[in-house]
C-alpha positions, 0 to 999 in steps of 0.5 A: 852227461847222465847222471848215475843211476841209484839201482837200490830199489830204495825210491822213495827218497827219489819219489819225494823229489818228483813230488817237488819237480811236479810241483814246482813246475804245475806239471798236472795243470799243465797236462789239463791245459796242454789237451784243452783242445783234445776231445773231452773224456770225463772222469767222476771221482766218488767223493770220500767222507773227511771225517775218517781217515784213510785206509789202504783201500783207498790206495786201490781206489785212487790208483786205479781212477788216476791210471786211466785219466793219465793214459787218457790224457796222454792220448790227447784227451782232455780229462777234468779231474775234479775231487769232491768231499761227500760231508752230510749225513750220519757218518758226521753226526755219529762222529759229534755225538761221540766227541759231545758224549751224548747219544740220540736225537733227544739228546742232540734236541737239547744240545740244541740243532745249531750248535750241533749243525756247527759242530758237524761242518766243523769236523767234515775236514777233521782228517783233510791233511790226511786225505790230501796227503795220501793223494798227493802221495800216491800219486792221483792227479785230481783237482783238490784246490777246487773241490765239490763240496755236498754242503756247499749252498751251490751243490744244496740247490742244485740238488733242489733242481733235481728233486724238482724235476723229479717232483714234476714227474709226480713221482715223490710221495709221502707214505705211512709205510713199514721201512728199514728203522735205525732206532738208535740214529732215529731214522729209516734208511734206503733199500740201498742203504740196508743192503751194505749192512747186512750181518749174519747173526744167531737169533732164536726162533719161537713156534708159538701156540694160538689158541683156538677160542672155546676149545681147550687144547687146540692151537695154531702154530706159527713160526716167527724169527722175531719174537719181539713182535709177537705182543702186537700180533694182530692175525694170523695168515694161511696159505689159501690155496694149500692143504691144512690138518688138524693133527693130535699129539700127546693130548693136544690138537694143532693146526698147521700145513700138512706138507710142514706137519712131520718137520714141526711134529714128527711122525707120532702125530695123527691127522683127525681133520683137513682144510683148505687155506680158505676153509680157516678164514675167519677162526678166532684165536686167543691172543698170547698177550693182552698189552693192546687195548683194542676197540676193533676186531682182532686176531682172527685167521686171514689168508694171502698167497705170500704165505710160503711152504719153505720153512716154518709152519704154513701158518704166519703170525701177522704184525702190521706194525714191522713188515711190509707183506704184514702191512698190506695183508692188515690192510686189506682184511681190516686188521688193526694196527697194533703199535707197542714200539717206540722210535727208540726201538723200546717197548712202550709203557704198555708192555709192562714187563719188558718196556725197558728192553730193546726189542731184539735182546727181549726175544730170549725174555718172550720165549721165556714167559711163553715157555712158561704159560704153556704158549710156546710149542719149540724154540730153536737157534737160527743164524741168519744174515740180518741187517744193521745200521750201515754207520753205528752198527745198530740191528735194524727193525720194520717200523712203520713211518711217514716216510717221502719216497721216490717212485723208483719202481715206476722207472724199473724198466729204464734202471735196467735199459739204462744199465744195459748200455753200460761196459761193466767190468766185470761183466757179472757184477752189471748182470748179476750183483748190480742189475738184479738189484735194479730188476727188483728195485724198490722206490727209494725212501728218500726223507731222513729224522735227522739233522746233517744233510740236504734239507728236503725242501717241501714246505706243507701248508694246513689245507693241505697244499705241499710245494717243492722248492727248486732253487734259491731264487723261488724260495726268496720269491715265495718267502716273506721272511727268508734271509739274503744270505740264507744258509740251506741247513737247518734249522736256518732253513727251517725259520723260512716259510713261504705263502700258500698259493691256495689259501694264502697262510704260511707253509712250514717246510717238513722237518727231514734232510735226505738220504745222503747218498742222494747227495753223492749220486747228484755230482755229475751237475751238482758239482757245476752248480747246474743249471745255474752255472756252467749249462755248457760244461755239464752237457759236454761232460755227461755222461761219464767215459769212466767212474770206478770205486769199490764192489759195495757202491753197487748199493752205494754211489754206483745206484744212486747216481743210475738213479737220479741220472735215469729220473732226470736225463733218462740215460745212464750217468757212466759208460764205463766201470772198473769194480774194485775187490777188497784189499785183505791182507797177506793172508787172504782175511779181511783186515779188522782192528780187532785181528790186528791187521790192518795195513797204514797205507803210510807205513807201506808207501814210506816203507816201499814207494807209491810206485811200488804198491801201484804196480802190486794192484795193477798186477796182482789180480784183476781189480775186482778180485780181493788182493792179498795186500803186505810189504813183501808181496809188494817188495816181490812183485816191484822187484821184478818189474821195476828192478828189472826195469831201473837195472836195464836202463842203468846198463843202457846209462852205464854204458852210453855215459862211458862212450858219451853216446847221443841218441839225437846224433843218430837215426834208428835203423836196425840190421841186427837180428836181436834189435829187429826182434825187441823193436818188433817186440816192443812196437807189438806189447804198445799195440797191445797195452794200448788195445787192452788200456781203452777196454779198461784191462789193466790187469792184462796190461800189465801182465804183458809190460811184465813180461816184456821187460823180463825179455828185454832185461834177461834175453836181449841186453844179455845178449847184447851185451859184447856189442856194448863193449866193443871198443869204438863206436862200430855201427853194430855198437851204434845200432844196440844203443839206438835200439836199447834206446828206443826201447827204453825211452818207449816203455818210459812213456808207455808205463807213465800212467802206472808208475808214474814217479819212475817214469818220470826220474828215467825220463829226465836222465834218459831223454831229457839230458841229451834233448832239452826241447822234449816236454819238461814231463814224461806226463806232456809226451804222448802215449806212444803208438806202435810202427807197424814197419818195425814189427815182424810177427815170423821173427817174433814166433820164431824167436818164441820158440826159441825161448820156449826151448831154452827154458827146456833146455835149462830144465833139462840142465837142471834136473841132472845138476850140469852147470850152463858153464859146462858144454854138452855135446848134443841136444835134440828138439822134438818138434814138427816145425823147425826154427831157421839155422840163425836161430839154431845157433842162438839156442847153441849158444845161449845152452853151449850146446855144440850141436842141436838137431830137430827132429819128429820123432823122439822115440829114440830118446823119449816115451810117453806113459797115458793112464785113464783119469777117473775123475773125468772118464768114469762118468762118461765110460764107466764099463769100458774103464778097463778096456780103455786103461789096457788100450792105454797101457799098449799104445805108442806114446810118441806117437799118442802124444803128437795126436793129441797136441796136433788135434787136442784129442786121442781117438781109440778104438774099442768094441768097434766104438771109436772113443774120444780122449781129451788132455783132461781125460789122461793122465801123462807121464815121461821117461827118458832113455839112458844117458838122455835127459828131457822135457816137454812144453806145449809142441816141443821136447826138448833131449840132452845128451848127458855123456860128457866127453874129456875135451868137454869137461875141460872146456867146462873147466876154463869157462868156470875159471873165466867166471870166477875171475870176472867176480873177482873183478867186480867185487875188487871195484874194477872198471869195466875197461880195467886191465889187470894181471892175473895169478893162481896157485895150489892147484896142477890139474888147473894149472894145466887147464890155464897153460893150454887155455891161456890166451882164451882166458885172457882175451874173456877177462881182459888181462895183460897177464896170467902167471903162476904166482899170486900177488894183488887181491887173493881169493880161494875157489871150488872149481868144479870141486878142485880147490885153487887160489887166483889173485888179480891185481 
């Protein structure tokens, strides 16, 4: 009948071997086509770059975006899951400018565009094998036959569509603006981009000295953390609204705020003279350097109110070559421009000392020169969160270029409305991280200087005239020289012109590609090629139930695709999203190359099985939270879930294999106690699970699976299990398979989705062995639903109890060392409910305790000790501490401690003043009485009586001799139906014990026999600290 169950918690052998069963039966194609008429619910999968290779927050990803489709599916959804590689962008080009070993555009220039073009699309798929090995393996069911490919010609113009409609809305321009600059990639990048590379680095500040024209020792001061602007400085800016002195110190006379005056100069200074911000407009100053040749005023004192009073001087140094705020205030004060950087990010020929520095290591060199031409007042180390290149890592620079920008600003309010109707989880990361990203939206700096990408189809023409192609079809329409089979990169693209409609000559498409990421963020209708293809399919599947990636997508793929769905449909891509923390390692610290711990997600799955590290994610933590990531947290946390889960079903097939039980021949109706409670167990955790799955909290699912399984495992089958092994088929036998099966076969398919390989191996031996016309896949079953006749919330809380005063009971045990196998004579339980006697008698059993009585005053046994807790009552009492400590110090502890769980607060009275007390607010001890021992949990104390009588001790005795035989039986290999003869020796005080308790001991080990001799397989125990040899044979 069933095959015999392998309860090594070695599966990944048994897990290739479901690989191979899903294969060879189409089981995840078949999922898609069994639901095809169920409601759609649709998933988007971020697409990975396939030029690197996997790491183990990949596994994260994928398992939690694979839980939900498959718990979808199963609930008769129809869930298109269809993978998609993200393949432009610098990612690419970094990586063929390292395998070419050139460096930079000049460089790429004269490799020579399509060659290098050829290079980049030959690499996108250096590491696919890898990718789709590790999904395959995990166990992400995604569709990755018929992958989006972003540069694929069909996505490329449906990202042409949409810049076209975004360009009907007037909102792309072209501006000459200060933007984030990547001067080794040559090119800027998106606020959402600069957002992901932020560093926190040392720079040195430099409060430099502008001297005041026709005076010899007067100087402004100005702070700037970025010496290297310091030769194109153009102005300086004030405050107007805000008070400046003129302050003396050691002969010379400064100029700054008067708020800032002691911070830069100290308390020796003097002021000789004040000024509004206003009174300054105007003054002329020396410049520190004299690189620019300039034919246009300069270097004068303007004043804006963006000048702060938080740090620095109260006096800006303004650049408008590297800042936008410097920028703006240049322009509106006729500032000239001063330009003394190159896009290499090097000073020009004119800064002759350092023209061969990059910018940011020239600081330590300017601050020099400065210090020694009397220009620098005081240079100080400064860390600060600085922002690099998000992919080669390069300190970025404001640099004013001609960027082509989206208007995001103009569509601010719809980025935060939009964002509002969607369930984030959690929710601080849609109200904080995310949406105050969105409330301070800046627009979009969309064109890249590079090569690899989605070309940004505007062509221009020299009267001016600009044009956004929206599609192939206009281009062939508008072009006299476009090919048929036109590839959209360039530089093909780029040999393509169209006719000016204005003045009839040639346009000249503008040389960038866009932002990569924008490519990403138009997947929901550019993997359908819409609205070319599949119009209907798209408006079926927009927007998305469910998308979830990484915590750093909310400057990534999770905005941009807010954005482009709120440009073009005015709604919000996505209805649901999971956020996923890092995975660290063991420890706690961010895995690194150079720390050397950096987890191969390969080595772990090989090592412990997908299932295994699905379970560790699901369960370790909320998704959000960093996860402690390593083989023996894993190992841990599968042991106790799916150890105990393989070790109850292999009970179930161990037995019913014996018996030859066929759950198909019989019905499911439950008389006994147990199974009534672990079918209303059971029918109570599927509500539950699936209540918490449809609001997306895996994390709280799973903790109630774990727990569950632990009850049935270690309370139920434990429990049962004589019923089991009661010779026949008695309808109390017939009842605790039915239900042992019901059990089984339920939470097979109700933990499908999140071990999804040992789901399926128990599901072909459990059910589909004795019913060959089930589905051929747990996957094809339905999720299952809970039978509210089955569940009976009094019998569960009652049964609750009960396990709470067991585990008491056990602690209590424990901590004066008597063994479960010796009786006791009594034990109170300190309660103000009582369980009915049928319960009564479990927690007697279940703690061989011969009496239990329940009682409302544990006085008899126990007290209570309360002291005042400081942390808490000091700022809240202060004088009345003292009063309160002797209070506590006289009160009745029984009775305090049971006003305080019945009301959740201990009222005092003090000075007439009636003082409220909080758990948090006491500290509680205990102490029990002589000849008791106790503990205490929620509303039960639970007492045992420790004074063991002869008659005890000697019962205690025969229960630990039936113990060591029954081990002897199952090391020697006996069948759980063997009979055996059983001997013992060396020992009259057992001997004695055996001869009184013989056939007691005979009936427990099922012997023909017990003789006081020793033949068979021999074995010398401790009993109870007497020594004495058994044999069995």
């Amino acid at each position: 009948m069933y095959k015999k169950v392998d309860t090594s918690l070695n599966f990944v052998e048994r897990e290739l071997d479901t690989l191979n069963f899903w294969k060879e039966h189409d089981i995840f194609n078949k999922t898609i086509e069994n639901r095809q008429s169920g409601e759609n619910f649709t998933f988007y999968d971020g697409p990975p770059t396939a030029n690197g290779k996997p790491h183990i927050g990949h596994v994260l990803t994928r398992v939690i975006k694979d839980l939900i489709p498959r718990y979808k599916t199963m609930k008769g959804y129809h869930v298109i899951r269809k993978a998609g590689w993200d393949t432009h962008g610098l990612p690419v080009e970094l990586e063929i400018e390292k395998l070419l070993g050139i460096s930079g555009k000049p460089e790429i220039e004269k490799y020579g565009v399509g060659d290098f073009i050829s290079k980049c699309k030959e690499s996108v798929f250096k590491y696919q094998s890898e990718w789709e090995k590790m999904t395959e393996r995990v166990g992400y069911w995604v569709d990755m036959d018929n992958p989006y490919i972003t540069y694929d010609n069909n996505y490329i113009e449906s990202v042409w569509w949409s810049l076209r409609q975004i360009w009907d809305k007037n909102l792309i321009y072209k501006g000459h603006k200060i933007v984030p600059y990547c001067s080794r990639c040559g090119t800027s990048l998106s606020s959402h981009e600069v957002a992901q590379g932020y560093k926190d680095i040392k720079d040195n500040t430099a409060v430099a000295k502008f001297k005041l024209e026709h005076t010899d020792n007067t100087y402004f001061l100005a702070w700037t953390t970025t010496p290297w602007t310091l030769p194109s400085n153009a102005a300086l800016c004030v405050n107007p609204n805000e008070v400046y002195v003129k302050a003396e110190l050691d002969g010379n006379f400064y100029i700054l705020a008067k708020s800032l005056m002691n911070v830069i100069l100290g308390e020796e200074c003097t002021i000789v003279e004040e000024y509004k911000g206003t009174d300054l407009v105007g003054t002329k100053y020396i410049p520190l350097f004299d690189f620019a040749n300039l034919s246009t005023k300069a270097h004068f004192v303007v004043a804006d109110d963006f000048v702060t009073m938080s740090d620095g001087t109260g006096i800006v140094h303004i650049a408008p070559a590297f800042g936008e705020d410097d920028a703006r205030v240049g322009r509106a004060n006729n500032v000239p421009f001063i330009q003394l950087v190159n896009e290499q990010g090097f000073f020009t020929p004119e800064v002759t000392p350092w023209q061969n520095i990059f910018v940011k290591d020239s600081d330590k060199h300017i601050i020099k020169h400065l210090k020694e031409n009397d220009k620098l007042f005081s240079s100080t180390p400064y860390t600060h969160s600085y922002p690099h290149c998000w992919r080669c890592d390069t300190p970025l620079i404001y640099y004013a270029r001609d960027t082509w920008f989206i208007e995001m600003s103009k569509v601010r309010d719809k980025l935060v409305a939009n964002n509002n109707t969607v369930n984030w989880l959690p929710t601080s990361i849609g109200e904080g991280r995310f949406g105050n990203f969105l409330e301070g939206v800046i627009d979009w700096g969309l064109s890249r200087s590079r090569y690899w990408g989605t070309p940004l189809p505007i062509w221009e023409c020299d009267c001016g005239k600009r044009h956004l192609i929206g599609s192939i079809e206009e281009l062939k329409n508008l072009s006299p020289d476009c090919p048929d089979n036109i590839e959209l990169h360039k530089p093909y693209i780029d040999n393509v012109h169209i006719k000016c409609p204005d003045c009839n000559e040639l346009m000249t498409r503008v040389a960038d590609v866009i932002d990569c990421w924008y490519d990403s963020g138009s997947m929901p209708f550019a993997q359908l090629h819409y609205p070319f293809e599949n119009k209907e399919l798209f408006e079926e599947n927009f927007p998305a139930n469910f998308i979830s990636e990484a915590v750093d997508q909310t400057r990534g793929w999770f905005y941009t695709l807010m954005a482009i769905s709120t440009l073009i449909f005015d709604k919000s891509p996505y209805k649901n999203v999971i956020v996923l923390g890092h995975v660290c390692d063991k420890d706690g610290f961010k895995m690194s190359k150079s720390k050397g711990n950096v987890v191969e997600p390969f080595s772990v799955i090989d090592a412990v099985g997908a299932d295994a590290v699905r379970w560790y994610f699901y369960y370790a933590s909320s998704p959000w939270l960093p996860s402690r990531f390593g083989v023996e947290n894993v190992t841990e946390a599968s042991r106790k879930f799916m150890g105990t889960f393989l070790n109850t079903y292999a009970f179930y097939i161990l037995y019913a294999d014996i018996d030859k039980f066929d759950p198909t021949k019989y019905k499911l109706n439950p008389s006994n106690m147990m199974d009534k409670w672990v079918l209303s167990r059971l029918n109570t955790i599927v509500s539950e699970v699936d209540e918490l799955l449809g609001e997306y909290k895996i994390f709280e699912a799973s903790r109630i699976m774990q727990d569950f399984i632990d009850d049935v495992s270690n309370w139920y089958v434990r429990r049962s299990r004589e019923r089991f092994w009661a010779s026949d088929m008695p309808q109390t036998k017939i009842d605790a398979y039915m239900t042992l099966y019901t059990v089984l076969e339920t939470f097979t398919r109700l933990s499908a989705p999140f071990i999804p390989f040992m789901s399926e191996e128990i599901y072909q031996n459990l059910v589909r062995t004795n019913n060959t016309s089930a589905p051929i896949s747990v996957h094809l079953c339905d999720f299952p639903v809970s039978d509210n006749k089955f569940i009976d919330k009094s019998l569960e809380e009652n049964m609750d109890s009960v396990l709470k005063i067991v585990n008491l009971g056990r602690a209590c045990r424990n901590s004066v060392d008597i063994k479960t196998r010796q009786p006791i004579g009594k034990m109170y339980v300190g309660s103000t409910s009582i369980v009915p006697q049928e319960f009564i008698e479990i927690i007697s059993s279940e703690l061989n305790v011969k009496e239990v009585e329940f009682t409302t005053d544990a006085s008899d046994f126990i007290s209570y000790t309360f002291k005042p807790q400081l942390r808490t009552l000091g700022p809240k009492y202060g004088k009345l501490l003292s009063n309160i400590r002797t209070e506590l110090t006289n009160i009745d502890g029984i009775k305090a401690s049971q006003e305080l769980e019945s009301t959740n607060l201990l009222k005092l009275t003090i000075n007439d003043t009636t003082i409220e007390l909080t758990k948090d607010d006491l500290l509680i001890g205990s102490t029990s009485k002589e000849g008791f021992v106790s503990e205490s949990e929620g509303s039960f104390t639970v007492v045992i009586d420790t004074d063991l009588s002869d008659e005890l001790i000697e019962e205690g005795f025969v229960r630990e001799i039936i113990s060591k035989i029954q081990t002897m039986r199952k090391e020697s290999d006996f069948k759980v139906q063997d009979h055996i003869t059983v001997g013992y020796a060396n020992n009259s005080k057992i001997s004695d014990i055996i001869l009184k308790n013989k056939s007691l001991i005979m009936q427990e080990v099922l012997a023909d026999d017990i003789v006081n001799d020793l033949a068979g397989i021999k074995k010398e125990w401790k009993v109870n600290n007497e020594v004495v040899t058994f044999s069995i044979k």
